[in-house]
C-alpha positions in Angstrom: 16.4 43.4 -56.5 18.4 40.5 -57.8 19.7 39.8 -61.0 18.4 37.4 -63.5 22.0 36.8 -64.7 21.2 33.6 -66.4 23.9 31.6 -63.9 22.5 28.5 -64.2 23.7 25.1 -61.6 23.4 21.2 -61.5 21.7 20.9 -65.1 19.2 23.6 -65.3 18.1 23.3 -61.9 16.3 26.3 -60.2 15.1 26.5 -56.7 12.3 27.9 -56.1 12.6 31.8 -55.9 15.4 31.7 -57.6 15.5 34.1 -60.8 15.5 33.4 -64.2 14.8 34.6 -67.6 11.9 33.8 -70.1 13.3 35.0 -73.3 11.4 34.8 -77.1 13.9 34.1 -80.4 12.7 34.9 -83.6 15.1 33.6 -86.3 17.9 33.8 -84.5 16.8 37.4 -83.0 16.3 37.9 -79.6 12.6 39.0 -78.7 11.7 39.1 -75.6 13.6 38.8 -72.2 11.9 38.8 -69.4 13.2 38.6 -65.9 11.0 36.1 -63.8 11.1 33.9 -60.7 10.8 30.5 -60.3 7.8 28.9 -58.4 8.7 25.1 -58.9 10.0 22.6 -61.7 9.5 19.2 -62.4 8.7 16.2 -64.6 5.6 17.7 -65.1 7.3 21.5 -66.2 8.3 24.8 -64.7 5.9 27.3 -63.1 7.5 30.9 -62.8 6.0 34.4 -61.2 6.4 37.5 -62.7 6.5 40.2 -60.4 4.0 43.6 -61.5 7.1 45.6 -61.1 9.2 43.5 -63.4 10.8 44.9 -66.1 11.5 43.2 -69.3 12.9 44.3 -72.9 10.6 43.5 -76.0 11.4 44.1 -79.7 8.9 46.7 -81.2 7.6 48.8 -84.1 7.3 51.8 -82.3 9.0 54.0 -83.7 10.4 52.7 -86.5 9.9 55.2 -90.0 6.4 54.2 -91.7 4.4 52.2 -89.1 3.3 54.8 -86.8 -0.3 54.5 -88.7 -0.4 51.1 -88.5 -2.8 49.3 -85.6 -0.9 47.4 -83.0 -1.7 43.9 -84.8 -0.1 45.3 -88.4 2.7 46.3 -86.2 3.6 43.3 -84.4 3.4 41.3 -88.0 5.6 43.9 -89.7 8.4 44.0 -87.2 8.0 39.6 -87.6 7.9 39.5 -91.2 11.1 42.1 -92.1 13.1 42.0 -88.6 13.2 46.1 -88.4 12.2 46.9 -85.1 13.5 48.5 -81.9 13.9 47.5 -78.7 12.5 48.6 -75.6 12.3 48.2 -71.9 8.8 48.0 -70.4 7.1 46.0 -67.7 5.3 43.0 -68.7 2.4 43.8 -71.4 3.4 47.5 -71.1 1.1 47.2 -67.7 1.2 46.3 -64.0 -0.4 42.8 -63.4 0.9 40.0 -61.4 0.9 36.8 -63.1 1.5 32.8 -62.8 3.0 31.3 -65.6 2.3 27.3 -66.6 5.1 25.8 -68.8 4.8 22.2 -69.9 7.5 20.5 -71.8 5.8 20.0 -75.0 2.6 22.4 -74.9 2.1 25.4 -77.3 0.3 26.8 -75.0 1.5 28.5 -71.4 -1.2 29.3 -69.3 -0.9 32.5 -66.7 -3.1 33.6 -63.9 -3.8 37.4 -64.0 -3.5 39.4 -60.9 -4.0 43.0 -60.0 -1.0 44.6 -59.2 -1.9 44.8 -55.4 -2.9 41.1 -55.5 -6.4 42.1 -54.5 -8.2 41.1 -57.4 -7.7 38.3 -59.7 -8.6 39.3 -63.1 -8.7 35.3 -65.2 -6.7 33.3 -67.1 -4.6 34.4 -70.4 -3.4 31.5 -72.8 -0.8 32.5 -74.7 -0.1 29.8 -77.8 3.7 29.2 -78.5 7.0 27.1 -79.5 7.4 24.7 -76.8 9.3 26.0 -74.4 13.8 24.6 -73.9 16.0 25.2 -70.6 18.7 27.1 -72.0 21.7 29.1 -69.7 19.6 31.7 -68.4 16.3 30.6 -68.2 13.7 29.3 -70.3 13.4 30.0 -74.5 10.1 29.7 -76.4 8.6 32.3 -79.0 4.8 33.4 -79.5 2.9 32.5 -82.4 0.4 35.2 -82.3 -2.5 33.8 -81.4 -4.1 34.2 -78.1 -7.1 33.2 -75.9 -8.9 35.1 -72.6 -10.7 32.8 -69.9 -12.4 35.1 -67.4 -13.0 34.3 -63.4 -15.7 32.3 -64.7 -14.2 30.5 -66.8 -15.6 32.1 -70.0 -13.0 32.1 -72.4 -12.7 33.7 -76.4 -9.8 33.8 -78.6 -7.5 36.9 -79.0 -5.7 38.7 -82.1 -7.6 35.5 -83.8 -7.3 38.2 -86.9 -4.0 38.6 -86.3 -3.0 35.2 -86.4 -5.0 34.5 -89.6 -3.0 37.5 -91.5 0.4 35.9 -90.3 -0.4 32.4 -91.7 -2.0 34.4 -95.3 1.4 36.2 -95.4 3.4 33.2 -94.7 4.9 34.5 -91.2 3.7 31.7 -89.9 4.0 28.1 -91.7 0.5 27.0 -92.6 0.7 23.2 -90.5 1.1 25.5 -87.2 -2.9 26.4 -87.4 -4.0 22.3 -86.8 -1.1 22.0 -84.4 -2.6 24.7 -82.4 -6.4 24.2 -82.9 -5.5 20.9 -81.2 -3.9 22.7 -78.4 -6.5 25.1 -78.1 -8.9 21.6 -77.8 -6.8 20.6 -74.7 -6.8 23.7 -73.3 -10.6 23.9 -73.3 -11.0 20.7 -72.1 -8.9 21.5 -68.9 -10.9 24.9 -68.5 -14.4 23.0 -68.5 -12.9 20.2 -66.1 -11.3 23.1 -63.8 -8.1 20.8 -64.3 -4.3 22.2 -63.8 -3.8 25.5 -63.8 -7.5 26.0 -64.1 -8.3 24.3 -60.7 -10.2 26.3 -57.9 -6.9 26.3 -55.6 -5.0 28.7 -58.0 -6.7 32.0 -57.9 -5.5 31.9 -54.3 -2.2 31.5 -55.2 -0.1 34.4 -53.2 4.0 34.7 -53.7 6.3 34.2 -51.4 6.5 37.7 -49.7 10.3 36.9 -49.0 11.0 37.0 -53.3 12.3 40.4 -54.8 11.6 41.3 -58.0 14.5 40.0 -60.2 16.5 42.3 -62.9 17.3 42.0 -66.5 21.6 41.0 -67.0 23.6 43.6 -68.9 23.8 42.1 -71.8 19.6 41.3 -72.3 18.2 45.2 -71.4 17.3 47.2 -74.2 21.1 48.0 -75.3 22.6 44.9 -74.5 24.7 42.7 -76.3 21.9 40.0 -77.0 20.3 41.9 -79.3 20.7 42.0 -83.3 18.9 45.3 -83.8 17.4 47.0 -87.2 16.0 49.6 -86.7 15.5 50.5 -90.3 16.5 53.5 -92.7 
């Protein structure tokens, strides 16, 4: 496997299967890094793979003293709202999918195709709303603003941790413009997903890697007990 050191040449310039790391900061904390490789970039953005057997390093509630009764939403907005949270090392979404991931200078939204681990079955479209994404040393930076939506095979789609998102604007987590900047995004998103447009185009869910990639690794200083991270774990 090779190393998503963050080595980056010739002004942010990838080629494609080269490795690279999405991270997520939230107020100045590192909160995600995720090791990924690149599928192509240009004026039009970056489009990155992320292998099922990746491994990436997340900051979390579990266990940290007084959440362990909370649901997984109340979690998330706790750790957000008072930066106490751990770090761990999982693989992406804690389970084994393959998955194409659309970033377009400018968007809150990146769009991925789902796979099954094997490839054999492709599973939709997940649209995760977020900061527009920045080429920075090792990769790409952006951060998720809770809010989510599904698109099935055909092309069905409904929001996700819609509840969630609601809670993080009521307890100012979130600043209350964000929810028209991203109802306007979810607007374009739909509109691409009823015209079968971009990454919602027929061609994609027969996208296949390059069988050549290995899956890349997280640096030193971006796993779990790396020097990236400003940890609080709490009392």
């Amino acid at each position: 496997m090779a190393a998503a050191s963050g080595a980056v040449s010739d002004g942010h310039r990838w080629r494609p299967g080269d490795p690279l790391v999405v991270t997520e900061v939230w107020h100045g904390h590192l909160w995600s890094a995720i090791p990924h490789t690149l599928v192509s970039a240009d004026e039009t953005g970056h489009v990155t793979y992320l292998a099922p057997d990746a491994v990436g390093a997340y900051a979390t509630s579990r266990g940290v003293p007084g959440r362990a009764h909370l649901s997984r939403g109340e979690r998330k907005l706790a750790a957000l709202q008072t930066l106490v949270y751990r770090v761990v090392e999982a693989p992406h979404h804690f389970a084994p999918l393959a998955s194409l991931h659309f970033f377009r200078p400018g968007s809150w939204a990146r769009v991925n195709l789902g796979w099954s681990a094997d490839r054999s079955q492709f599973l939709g479209w997940y649209v995760n709303f977020e900061v527009p994404y920045q080429l920075v040393d090792h990769g790409l930076q952006t951060m998720d603003l809770v809010l989510d939506m599904l698109v099935t095979p055909d092309r069905t789609w409904r929001w996700k941790d819609r509840d969630e998102f609601d809670d993080a604007l009521a307890r100012g987590i979130l600043s209350a413009d964000i929810a028209a900047t991203l109802e306007a995004e979810a607007a374009q998103v739909i509109d691409q997903v009823e015209r079968r447009q971009g990454p919602f185009a027929d061609a994609w869910p027969g996208w296949r890697p390059d069988p050549r990639w290995s899956t890349p690794l997280l640096a030193p200083q971006l796993r779990a007990d790396g020097t990236a991270w400003l940890v609080n774990a709490g009392p």
